[in-house]
C-alpha positions, 0 to 999 in steps of 0.5 A: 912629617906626616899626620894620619887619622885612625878610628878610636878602634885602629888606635886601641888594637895599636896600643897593644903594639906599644910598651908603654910610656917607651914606644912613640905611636911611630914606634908602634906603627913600625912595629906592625909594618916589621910584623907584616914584613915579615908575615909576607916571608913566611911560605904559608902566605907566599901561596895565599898571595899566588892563588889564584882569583875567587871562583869562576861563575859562568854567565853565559857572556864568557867567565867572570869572578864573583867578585866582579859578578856581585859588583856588576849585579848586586852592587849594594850588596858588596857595598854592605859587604865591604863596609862591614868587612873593614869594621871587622879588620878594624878589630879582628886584624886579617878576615878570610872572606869568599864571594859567591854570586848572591852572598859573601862570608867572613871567617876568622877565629876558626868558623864563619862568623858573618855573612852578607846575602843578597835580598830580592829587594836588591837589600842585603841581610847580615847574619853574624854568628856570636861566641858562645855566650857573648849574645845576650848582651848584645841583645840587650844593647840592641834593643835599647838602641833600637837596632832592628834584628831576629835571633836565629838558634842561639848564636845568630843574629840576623841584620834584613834589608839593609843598604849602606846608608842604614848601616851607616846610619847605626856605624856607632852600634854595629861597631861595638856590636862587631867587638863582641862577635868573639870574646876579647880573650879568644882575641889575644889568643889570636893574636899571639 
């Protein structure tokens, strides 16, 4: 039999899958696949599968996705991007994302919450756009573990000249940081 590891974070959005004391961590599991499954029957998402490819830039060397564009010039960017996207569908399950030629943006719960811009030092700054409410403590938390950050308006908190390995330096912070973009209840919501 196979053994899988999962982040701390995986294993508590599982459990909710769960009944307790009746259903083995495999019965959970199987629970999510049976939900994905049947996520993929549903005609909303057959459309969201055939759409076709992120929009075209051109580049004056013939068409090319944003994705690739981003990948090709601004490669520490999506890194950032894609590291910070897996910490948010860690908690918040399926995130809308769009690729533009110098930044990406997540959505999820209704609104754009995070988006990752591409700096002229070949940095990236994160912007993450908080619930109502849920800001103060997390500046609290991120002064006293020394996360470098500005306010901007009362629910944006602005990451500047990150690469991955500061972000994976600070993985601990970030992480309970992304759990409080939006309120757990709103989250349960979500996922009815």
């Amino acid at each position: 039999m196979p053994v899988i590891r999962i982040t701390d974070a995986t294993w508590g959005r599982l459990k909710r899958w769960a009944v307790p004391l009746d259903d083995s961590p495999d019965d959970a599991v199987r629970k999510v696949l049976d939900a994905a499954e049947e996520h993929l029957k549903c005609p909303q998402t057959e459309k969201q599968i055939n759409m076709p490819p992120d929009p075209i830039l051109s580049t004056g060397q013939g068409p090319v996705s944003n994705f690739e564009y981003l990948k090709d010039n601004n490669p520490s960017v999506l890194e950032c991007a894609l590291w910070y996207k897996e910490l948010l569908t860690e908690y918040y399950g399926e995130i809308e994302t769009k690729y533009f030629k110098d930044y990406i943006w997540f959505k999820w719960a209704g609104k754009r919450r995070v988006s990752v811009v591409k700096l002229k030092n070949n940095k990236a700054r994160i912007r993450v756009k908080f619930y109502e409410g849920n800001i103060s403590e997390v500046v609290d938390h991120l002064n006293k573990e020394g996360l470098q950050f500005s306010r901007s308006g009362d629910t944006d908190l602005l990451f500047k000249n990150l690469d991955l390995g500061r972000l994976k330096e600070k993985q601990v912070t970030h992480e309970w940081t992304v759990q409080r973009i939006v309120p757990r209840y709103l989250i349960k919501k979500l996922h009815e």
